[in-house]
N, C-alpha and C positions, 0 to 999 in steps of 0.2 A: 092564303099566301101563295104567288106566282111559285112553280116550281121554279129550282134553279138551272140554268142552261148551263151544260156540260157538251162540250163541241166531242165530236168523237175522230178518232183518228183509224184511217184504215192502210193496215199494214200491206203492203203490195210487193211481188216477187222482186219489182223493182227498186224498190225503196232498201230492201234487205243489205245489199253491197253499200248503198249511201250509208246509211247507218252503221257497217260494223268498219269502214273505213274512217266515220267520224268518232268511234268510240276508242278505235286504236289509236289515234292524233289525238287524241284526251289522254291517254294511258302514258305514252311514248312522253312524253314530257314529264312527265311526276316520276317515274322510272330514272331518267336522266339526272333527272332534278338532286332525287336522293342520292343519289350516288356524288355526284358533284359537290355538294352541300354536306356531304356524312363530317363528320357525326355532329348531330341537332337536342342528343339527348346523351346521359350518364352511360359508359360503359362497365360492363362487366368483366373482371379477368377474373377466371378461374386457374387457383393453385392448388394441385392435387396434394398438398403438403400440411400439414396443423403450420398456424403461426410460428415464427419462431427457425424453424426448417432450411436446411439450405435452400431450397427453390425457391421459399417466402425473405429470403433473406435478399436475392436478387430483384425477384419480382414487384417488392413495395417499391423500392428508388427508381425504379425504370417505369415503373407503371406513373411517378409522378412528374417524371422525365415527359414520359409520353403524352402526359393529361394538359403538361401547356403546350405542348407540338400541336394538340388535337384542341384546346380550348374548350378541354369538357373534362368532368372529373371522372376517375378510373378508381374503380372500388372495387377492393380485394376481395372474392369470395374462397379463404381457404374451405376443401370440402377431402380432406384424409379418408385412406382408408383403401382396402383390398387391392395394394400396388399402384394406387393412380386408376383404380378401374371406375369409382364412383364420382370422382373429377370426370374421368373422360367420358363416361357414358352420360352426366348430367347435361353434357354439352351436346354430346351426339342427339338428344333428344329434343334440344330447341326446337321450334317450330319454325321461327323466323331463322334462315341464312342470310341477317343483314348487315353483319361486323359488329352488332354491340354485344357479342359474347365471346372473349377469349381466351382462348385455353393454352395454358404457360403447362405442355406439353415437355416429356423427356424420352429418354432413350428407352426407358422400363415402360413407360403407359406405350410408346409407339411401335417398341419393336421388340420386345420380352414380351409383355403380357398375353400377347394372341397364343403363342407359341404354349404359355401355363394353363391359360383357362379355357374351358369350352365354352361356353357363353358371357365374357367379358362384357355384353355390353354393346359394345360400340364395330365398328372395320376399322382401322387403322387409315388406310387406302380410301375407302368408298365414304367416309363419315365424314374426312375431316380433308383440310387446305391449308396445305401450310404458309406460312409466311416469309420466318425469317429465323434463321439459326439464332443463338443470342451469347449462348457460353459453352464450355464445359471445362470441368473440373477431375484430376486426376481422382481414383479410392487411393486412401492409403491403408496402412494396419497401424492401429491408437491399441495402448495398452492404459490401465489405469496407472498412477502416480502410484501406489500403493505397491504392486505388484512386482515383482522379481527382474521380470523380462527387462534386460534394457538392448538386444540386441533380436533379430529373426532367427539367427542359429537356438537363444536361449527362448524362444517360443515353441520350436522346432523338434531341440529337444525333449523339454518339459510334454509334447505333444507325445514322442514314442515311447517317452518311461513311460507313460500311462493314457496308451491309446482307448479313446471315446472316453475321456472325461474331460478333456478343456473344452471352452465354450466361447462363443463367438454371436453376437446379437447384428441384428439387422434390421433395417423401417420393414423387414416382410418376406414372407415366403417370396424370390422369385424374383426378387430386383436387382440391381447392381450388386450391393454391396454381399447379400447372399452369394452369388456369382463368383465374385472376387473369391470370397473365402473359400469356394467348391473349386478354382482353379489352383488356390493357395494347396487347399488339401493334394489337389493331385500331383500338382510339382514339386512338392516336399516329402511325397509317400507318408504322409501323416490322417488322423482321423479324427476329425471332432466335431462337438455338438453344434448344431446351430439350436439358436433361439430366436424365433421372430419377434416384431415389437409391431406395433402400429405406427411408424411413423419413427424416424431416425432420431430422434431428439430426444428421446424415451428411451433409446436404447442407450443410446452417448450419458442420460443422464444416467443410468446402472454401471456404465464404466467407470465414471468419474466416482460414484457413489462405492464403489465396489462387490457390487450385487454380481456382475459378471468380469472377467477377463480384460476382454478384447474385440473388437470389433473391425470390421473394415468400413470406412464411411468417407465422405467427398471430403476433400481436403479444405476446402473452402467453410465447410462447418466445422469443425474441429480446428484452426488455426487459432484463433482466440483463446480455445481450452490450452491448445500446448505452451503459448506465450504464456500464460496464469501459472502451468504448472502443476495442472492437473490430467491432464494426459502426455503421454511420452508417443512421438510418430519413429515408428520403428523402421517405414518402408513406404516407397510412392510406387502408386501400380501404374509406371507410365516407363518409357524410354526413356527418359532424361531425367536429371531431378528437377525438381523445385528451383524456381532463383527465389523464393520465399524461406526457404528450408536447404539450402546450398549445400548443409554439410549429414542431412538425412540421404538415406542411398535409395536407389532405386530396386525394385524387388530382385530382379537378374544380379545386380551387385552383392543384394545379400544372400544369394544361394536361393530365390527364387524366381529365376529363370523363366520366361514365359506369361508372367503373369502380369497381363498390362490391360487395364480397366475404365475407361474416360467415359465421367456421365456428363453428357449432353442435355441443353433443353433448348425448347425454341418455341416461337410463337405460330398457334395454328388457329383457325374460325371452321366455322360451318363449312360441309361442302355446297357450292349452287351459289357461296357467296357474291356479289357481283365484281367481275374484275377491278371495274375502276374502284372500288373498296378495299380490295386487295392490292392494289398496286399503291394508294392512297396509304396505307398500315405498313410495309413493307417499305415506301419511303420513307416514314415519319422513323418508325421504328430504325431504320439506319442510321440517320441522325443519329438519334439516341445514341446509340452504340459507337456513334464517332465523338461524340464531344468529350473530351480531353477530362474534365473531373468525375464525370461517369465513370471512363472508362479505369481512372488511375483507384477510386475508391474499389469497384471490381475487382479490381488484381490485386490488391494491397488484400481482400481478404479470399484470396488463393482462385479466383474465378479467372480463365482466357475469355474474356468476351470475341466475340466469334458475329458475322452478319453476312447472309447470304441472300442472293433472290429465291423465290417461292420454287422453281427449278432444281436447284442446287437442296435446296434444304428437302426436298422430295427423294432426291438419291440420295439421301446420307440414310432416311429412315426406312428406304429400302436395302443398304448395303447393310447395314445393323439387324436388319426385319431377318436378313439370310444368312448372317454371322450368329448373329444371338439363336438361330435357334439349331443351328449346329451345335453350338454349347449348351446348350439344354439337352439336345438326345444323346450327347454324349456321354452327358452326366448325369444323365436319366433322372431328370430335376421333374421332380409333383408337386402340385400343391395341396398339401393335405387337408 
């Protein structure tokens, strides 16, 4: 049987430029292409929150908002736990920077947690790309139904007859609603326990249950509970009140002064993701946050929807990155 002829090619100093000019005109197109064309397959949002959570509360209806802007379906991976550190670090560790992984990012994973843990995981800064601010929502202070307190003075109180034994629950060592109550402690000169929970929903459900006190938690999860009539809102930790809650005061109105708390979140990807993908998410996602019954359902359960360019939402989790940890060394906050 004839051998088979196999022509041989010889590579020449010359030929080396031909070649890696035609291989870059091969690349340069498929590069463009995707970016143009994104997204081609299923996206991932990552919720650093259990089901159920204020973050998961926003994130499902916007994520489905966004799935017909995008004409691809958006699936929720909630992933709880160590303040948002095992959300945000899952994401930092993508391989691909191509937009089908996004991270419904807050104030506690972007600009508290660096400042708690020495190895969180992820950079705030170097990891991640933001997108687009989305909401935020005042803390307030929720007592349970059960319980005595129907005013901040009579928490207040109850706190100095018998300082270090009232209690206060939190989603975690180290996050907003923690915060809130280590600022409540200090502008009250009062002293109480914290209790962490994994995950705010868990703690809210011992309020309600009467396992613990009182809590400080986003206003926007807890509104449904006060309307039932299972938690009482004592206090909004903002400037203003509520127009949800008109006739609840704000902390400074009731004798605490100072203490004003807004948890933000916002949508972020990979770092190195390509521009036109980021500008392409950043549009769409605006939308979103402009259409009229989006937005009225948002505020109806205590959310400000909020939308900014990738710019804008990049100083906000810098200006917080060097607020928040002012308040941490001041208040000498560890995580145990």
């Amino acid at each position: 049987m004839p051998k088979r002829y196999v022509p041989k090619f010889k590579m020449t100093r010359r030929a080396l430029p031909v070649l890696a000019a035609t291989l870059a005109l091969c690349a340069a197109p498929a590069h463009a292409q995707s970016a143009a064309d994104y997204p081609q397959k299923p996206i991932m949002m990552v919720v650093p929150q259990p089901a159920g959570g204020a973050a998961d509360q926003f994130a499902r209806p916007f994520a489905q908002a966004l799935a017909k802007r995008l004409n691809q379906p958006i699936v929720i991976e909630n992933k709880p736990g160590a303040n948002g550190n095992i959300a945000a670090a899952y994401v930092a560790r993508q391989q691909s920077a191509d937009g089908y992984t996004i991270f419904f990012g807050s104030v506690s994973t972007m600009a508290v947690n660096p400042h708690l843990y020495k190895t969180p995981g992820f950079d705030s800064f170097k990891d991640f790309q933001p997108i687009t601010l989305t909401n935020q929502t005042p803390n307030v202070l929720i007592v349970g139904a059960a319980t005595p307190y129907k005013t901040v003075a009579d928490v207040v109180g109850d706190a100095k007859a018998r300082p270090g034994t009232l209690t206060f629950g939190s989603a975690g060592n180290g996050n907003t609603m923690h915060l809130t109550g280590l600022q409540f402690e200090a502008r009250t000169g009062t002293s109480l326990i914290h209790v962490p929970y994994k995950g705010g929903p868990a703690a809210l459900n011992d309020v309600i249950a009467g396992q613990i006190p009182m809590m400080f938690h986003n206003l926007s999860a807890v509104l449904a509970f006060e309307k039932a009539g299972k938690v009482r809102v004592l206090a909004v930790a903002d400037t203003h009140r509520s127009r949800l809650l008109p006739n609840v005061p704000t902390m400074a109105e009731a004798g605490a002064p100072g203490v004003v708390q807004l948890a933000w979140s916002g949508m972020l990807v990979r770092s190195g993701t390509p521009a036109p993908i980021v500008d392409r998410l950043n549009k769409e996602m605006r939308e979103v946050l402009k259409e009229p019954a989006f937005r009225k359902s948002m505020e109806d359960q205590g959310f400000d929807v909020l939308s900014s360019t990738p710019q804008e939402f990049e100083a906000r989790i810098k200006a917080d990155y060097a607020t928040m940890g002012e308040v941490i060394k001041a208040g000498n906050v560890q995580i145990d």
